[in-house]
Residue frames as qw, qx, qy, qz and C-alpha x, y, z in Angstrom:
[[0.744, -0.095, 0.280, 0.599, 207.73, -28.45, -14.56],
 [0.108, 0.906, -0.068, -0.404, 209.68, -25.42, -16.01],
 [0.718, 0.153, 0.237, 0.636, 211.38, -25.02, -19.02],
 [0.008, 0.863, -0.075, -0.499, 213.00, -22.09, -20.24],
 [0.699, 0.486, 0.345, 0.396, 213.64, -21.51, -24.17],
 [0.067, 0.836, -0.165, -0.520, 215.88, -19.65, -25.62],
 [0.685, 0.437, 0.520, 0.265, 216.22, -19.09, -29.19],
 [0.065, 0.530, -0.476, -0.699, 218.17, -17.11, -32.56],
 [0.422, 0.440, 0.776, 0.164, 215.57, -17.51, -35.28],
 [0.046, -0.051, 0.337, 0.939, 214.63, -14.93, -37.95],
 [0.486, 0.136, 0.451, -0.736, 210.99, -13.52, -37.79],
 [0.611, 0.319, -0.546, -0.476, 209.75, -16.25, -40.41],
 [0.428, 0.081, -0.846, 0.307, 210.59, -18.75, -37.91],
 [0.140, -0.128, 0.624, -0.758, 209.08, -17.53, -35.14],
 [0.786, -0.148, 0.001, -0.600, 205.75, -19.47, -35.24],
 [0.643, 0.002, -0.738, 0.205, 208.12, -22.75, -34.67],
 [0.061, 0.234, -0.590, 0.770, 208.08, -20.95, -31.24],
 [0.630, -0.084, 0.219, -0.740, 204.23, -20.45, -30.43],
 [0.772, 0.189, -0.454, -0.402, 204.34, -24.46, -31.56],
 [0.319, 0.239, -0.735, 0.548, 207.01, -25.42, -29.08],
 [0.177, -0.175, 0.555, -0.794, 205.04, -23.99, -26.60],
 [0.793, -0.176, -0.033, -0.583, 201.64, -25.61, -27.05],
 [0.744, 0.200, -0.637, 0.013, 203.55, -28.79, -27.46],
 [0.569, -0.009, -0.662, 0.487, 204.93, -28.46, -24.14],
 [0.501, -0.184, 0.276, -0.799, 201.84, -26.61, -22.49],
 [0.770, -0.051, -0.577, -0.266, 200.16, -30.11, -23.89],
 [0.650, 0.133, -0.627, 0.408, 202.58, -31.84, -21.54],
 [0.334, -0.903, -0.251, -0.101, 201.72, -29.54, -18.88],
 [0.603, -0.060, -0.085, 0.791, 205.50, -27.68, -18.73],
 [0.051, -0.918, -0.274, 0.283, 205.42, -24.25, -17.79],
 [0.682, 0.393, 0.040, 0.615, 207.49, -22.30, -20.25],
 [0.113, -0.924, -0.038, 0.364, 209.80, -18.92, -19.79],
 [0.738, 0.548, 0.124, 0.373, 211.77, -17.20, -22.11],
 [0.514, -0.252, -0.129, 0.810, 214.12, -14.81, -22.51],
 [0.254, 0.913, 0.312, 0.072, 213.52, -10.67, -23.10],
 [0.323, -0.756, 0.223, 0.524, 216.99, -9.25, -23.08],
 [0.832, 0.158, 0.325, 0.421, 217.54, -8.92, -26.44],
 [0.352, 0.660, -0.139, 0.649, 220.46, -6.63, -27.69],
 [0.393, -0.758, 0.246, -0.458, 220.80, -6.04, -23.94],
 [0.062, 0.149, -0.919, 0.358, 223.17, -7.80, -20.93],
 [0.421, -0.221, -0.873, -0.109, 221.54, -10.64, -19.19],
 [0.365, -0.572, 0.111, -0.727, 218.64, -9.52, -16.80],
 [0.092, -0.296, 0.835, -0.454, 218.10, -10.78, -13.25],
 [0.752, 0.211, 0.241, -0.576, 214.88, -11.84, -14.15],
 [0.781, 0.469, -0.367, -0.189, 216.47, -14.33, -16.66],
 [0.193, 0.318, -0.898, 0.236, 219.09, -15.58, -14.81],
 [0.370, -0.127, 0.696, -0.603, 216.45, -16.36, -12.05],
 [0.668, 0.300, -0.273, -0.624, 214.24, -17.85, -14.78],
 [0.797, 0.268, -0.535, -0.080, 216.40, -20.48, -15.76],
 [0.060, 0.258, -0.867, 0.422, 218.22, -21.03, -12.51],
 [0.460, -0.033, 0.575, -0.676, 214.48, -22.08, -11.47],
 [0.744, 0.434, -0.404, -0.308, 213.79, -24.65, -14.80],
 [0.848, -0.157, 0.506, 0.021, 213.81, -28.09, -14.75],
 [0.723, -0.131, 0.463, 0.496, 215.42, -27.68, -18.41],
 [0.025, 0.575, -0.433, -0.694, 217.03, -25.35, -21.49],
 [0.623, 0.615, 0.444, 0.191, 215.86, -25.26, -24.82],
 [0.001, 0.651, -0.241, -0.719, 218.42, -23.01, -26.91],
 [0.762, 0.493, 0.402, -0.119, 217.22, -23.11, -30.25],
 [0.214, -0.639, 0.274, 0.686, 220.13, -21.42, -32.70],
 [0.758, 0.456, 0.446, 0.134, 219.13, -21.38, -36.95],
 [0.533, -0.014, 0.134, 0.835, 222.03, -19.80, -39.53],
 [0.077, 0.607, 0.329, 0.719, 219.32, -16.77, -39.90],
 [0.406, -0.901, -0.126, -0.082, 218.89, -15.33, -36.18],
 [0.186, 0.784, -0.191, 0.560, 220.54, -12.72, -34.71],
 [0.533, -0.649, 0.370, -0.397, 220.78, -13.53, -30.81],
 [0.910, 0.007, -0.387, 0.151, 223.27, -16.64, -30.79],
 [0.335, 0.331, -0.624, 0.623, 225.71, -15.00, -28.84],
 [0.479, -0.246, 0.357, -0.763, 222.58, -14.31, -26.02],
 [0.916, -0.065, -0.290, -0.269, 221.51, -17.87, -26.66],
 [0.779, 0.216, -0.477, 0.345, 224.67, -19.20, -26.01],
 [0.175, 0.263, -0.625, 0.714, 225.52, -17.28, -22.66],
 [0.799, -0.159, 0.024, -0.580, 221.57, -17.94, -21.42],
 [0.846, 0.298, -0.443, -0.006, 223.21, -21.53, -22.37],
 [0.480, 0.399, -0.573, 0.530, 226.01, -21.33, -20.28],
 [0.141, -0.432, 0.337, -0.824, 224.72, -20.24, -17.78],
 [0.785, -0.024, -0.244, -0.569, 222.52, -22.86, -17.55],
 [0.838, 0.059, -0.439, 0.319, 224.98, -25.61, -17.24],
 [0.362, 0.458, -0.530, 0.615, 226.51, -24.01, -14.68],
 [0.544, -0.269, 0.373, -0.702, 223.29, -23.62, -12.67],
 [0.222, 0.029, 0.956, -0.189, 223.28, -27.74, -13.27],
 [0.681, 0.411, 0.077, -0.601, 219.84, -27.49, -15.62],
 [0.636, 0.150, 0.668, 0.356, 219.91, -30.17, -18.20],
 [0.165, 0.659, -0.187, -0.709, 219.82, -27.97, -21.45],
 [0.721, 0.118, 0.656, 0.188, 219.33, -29.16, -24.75],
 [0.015, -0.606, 0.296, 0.738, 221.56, -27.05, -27.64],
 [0.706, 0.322, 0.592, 0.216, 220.29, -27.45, -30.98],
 [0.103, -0.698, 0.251, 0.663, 221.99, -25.94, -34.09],
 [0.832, 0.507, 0.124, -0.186, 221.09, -25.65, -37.39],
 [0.798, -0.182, 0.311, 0.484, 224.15, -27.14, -39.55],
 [0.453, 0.703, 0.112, 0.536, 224.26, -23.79, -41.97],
 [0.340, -0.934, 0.100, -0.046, 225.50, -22.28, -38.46],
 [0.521, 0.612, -0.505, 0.314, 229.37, -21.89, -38.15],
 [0.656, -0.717, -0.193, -0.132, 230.80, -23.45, -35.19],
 [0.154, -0.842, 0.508, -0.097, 233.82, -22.87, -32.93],
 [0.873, 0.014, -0.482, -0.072, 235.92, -25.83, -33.24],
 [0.251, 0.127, -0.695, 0.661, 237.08, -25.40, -29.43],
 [0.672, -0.188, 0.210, -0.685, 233.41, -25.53, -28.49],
 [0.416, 0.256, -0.873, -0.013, 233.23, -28.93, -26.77],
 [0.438, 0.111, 0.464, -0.762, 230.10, -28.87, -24.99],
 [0.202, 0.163, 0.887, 0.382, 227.55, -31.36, -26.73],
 [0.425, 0.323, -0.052, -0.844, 225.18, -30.16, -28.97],
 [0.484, 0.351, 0.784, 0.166, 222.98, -31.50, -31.81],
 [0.074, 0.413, -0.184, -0.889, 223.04, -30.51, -35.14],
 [0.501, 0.511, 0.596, -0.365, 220.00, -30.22, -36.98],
 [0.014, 0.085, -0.564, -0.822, 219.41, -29.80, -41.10],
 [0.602, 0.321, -0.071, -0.728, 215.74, -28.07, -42.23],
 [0.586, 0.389, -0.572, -0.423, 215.87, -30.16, -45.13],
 [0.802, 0.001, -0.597, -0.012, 216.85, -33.70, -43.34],
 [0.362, -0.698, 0.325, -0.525, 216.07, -33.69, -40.08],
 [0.935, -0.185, -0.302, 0.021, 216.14, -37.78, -39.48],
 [0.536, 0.138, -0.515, 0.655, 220.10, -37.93, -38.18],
 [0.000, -0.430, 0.426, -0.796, 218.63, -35.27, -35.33],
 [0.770, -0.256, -0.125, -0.571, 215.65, -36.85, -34.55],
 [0.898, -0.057, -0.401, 0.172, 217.57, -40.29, -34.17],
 [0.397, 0.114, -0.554, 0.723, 220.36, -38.75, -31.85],
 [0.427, -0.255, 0.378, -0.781, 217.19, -37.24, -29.53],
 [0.871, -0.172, -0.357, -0.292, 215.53, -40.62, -29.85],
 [0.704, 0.045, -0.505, 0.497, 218.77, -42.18, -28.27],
 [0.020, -0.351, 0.332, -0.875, 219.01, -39.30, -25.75],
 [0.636, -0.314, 0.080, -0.700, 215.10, -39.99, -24.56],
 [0.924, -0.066, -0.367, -0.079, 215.92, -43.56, -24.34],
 [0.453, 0.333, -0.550, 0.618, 218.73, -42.78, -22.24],
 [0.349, -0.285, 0.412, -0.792, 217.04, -40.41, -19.95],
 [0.648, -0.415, 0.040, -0.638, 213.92, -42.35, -19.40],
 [0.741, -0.041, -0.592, 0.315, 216.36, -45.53, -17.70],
 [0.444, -0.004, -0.532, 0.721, 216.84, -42.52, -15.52],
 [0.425, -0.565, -0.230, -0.669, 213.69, -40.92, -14.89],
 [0.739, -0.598, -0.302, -0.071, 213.37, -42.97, -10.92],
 [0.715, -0.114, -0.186, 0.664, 217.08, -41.97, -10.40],
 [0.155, -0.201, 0.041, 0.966, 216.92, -38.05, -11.51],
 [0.331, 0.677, 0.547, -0.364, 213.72, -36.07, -11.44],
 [0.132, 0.670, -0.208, -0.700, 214.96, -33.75, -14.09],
 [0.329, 0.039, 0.885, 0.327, 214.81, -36.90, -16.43],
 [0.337, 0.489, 0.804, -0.044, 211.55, -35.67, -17.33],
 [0.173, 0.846, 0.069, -0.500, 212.11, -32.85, -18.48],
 [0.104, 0.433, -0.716, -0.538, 214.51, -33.88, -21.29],
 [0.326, 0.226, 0.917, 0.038, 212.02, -36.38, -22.01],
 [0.167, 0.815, 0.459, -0.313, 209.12, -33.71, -22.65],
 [0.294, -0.733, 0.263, 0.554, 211.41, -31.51, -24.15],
 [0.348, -0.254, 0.844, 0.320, 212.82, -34.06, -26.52],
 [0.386, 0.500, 0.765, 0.128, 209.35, -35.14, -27.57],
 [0.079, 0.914, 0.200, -0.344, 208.55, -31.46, -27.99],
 [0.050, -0.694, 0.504, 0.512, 211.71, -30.78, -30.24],
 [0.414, 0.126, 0.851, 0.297, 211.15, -33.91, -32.46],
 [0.312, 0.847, 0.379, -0.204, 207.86, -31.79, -33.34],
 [0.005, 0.844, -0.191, -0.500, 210.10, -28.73, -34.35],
 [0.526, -0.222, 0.747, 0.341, 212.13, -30.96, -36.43],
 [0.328, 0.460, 0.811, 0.154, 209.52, -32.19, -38.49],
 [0.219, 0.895, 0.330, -0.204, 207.97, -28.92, -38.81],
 [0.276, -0.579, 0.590, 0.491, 211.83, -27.49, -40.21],
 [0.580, 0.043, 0.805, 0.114, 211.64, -30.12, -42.62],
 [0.345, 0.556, 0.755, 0.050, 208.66, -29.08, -44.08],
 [0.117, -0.818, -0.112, 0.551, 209.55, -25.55, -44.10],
 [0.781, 0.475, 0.140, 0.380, 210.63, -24.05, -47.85]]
């Protein structure tokens, strides 16, 4: 299984990343990311994710590359990927963005955790209907991690 992450995190953050990924090497998920940053979307990226079983966009109010998260994002959904947007709640949002997300607080992460519990319980009714079920499952469990680790973060 493939996932592709993309993420707007400030360089303090960035070991939540190299955590993600074992988590969901554990699982045995093959990961790709993005490298276009400050640059248009390469064909190597698009082809990334159009070839993922699912999106991780990660977005916290201190990284620079939401607007490249967010069109990595799009793109996604359009190519039919499940995706799963998470946003930290010190991030401003458009209120004519109407796409679901989850929003996430460092400090108290329970209220996300519980709306991805409900999500994995959703998906895995549909895991024998839709293969891609498993990938928001993995995913999910893999982001619950991040949470926690947020949390703990001063």
């Amino acid at each position: 299984m493939r996932t592709f992450i993309s993420y707007s995190i400030n360089d303090t953050d960035q070991y939540l990343l190299t955590l993600l990924s074992s988590e969901l090497y554990k699982k045995g998920v093959t990961i790709t990311q993005s490298n276009d940053f400050h640059l248009e979307m390469s064909s190597l990226t698009k082809v990334n994710i159009n070839k993922s079983n699912l999106f991780i966009g990660i977005i916290t109010g201190q990284g620079q590359e939401r607007d490249r998260v967010l069109k990595e994002w799009q793109l996604a959904n359009v190519s039919n990927v499940p995706s799963i947007l998470m946003i930290e709640n010190t991030v401003q949002i458009d209120p004519n963005f109407k796409s679901p997300y989850i929003i996430f607080d460092r400090n108290y992460p329970q209220k996300a955790i519980n709306q991805l519990d409900q999500n994995i319980t959703k998906l895995k009714k549909e895991i024998d209907k839709n293969p891609n079920a498993l990938a928001w499952i993995l995913g999910g469990a893999a982001l619950l991690s991040i949470f926690g680790l947020l949390s703990s973060d001063d």
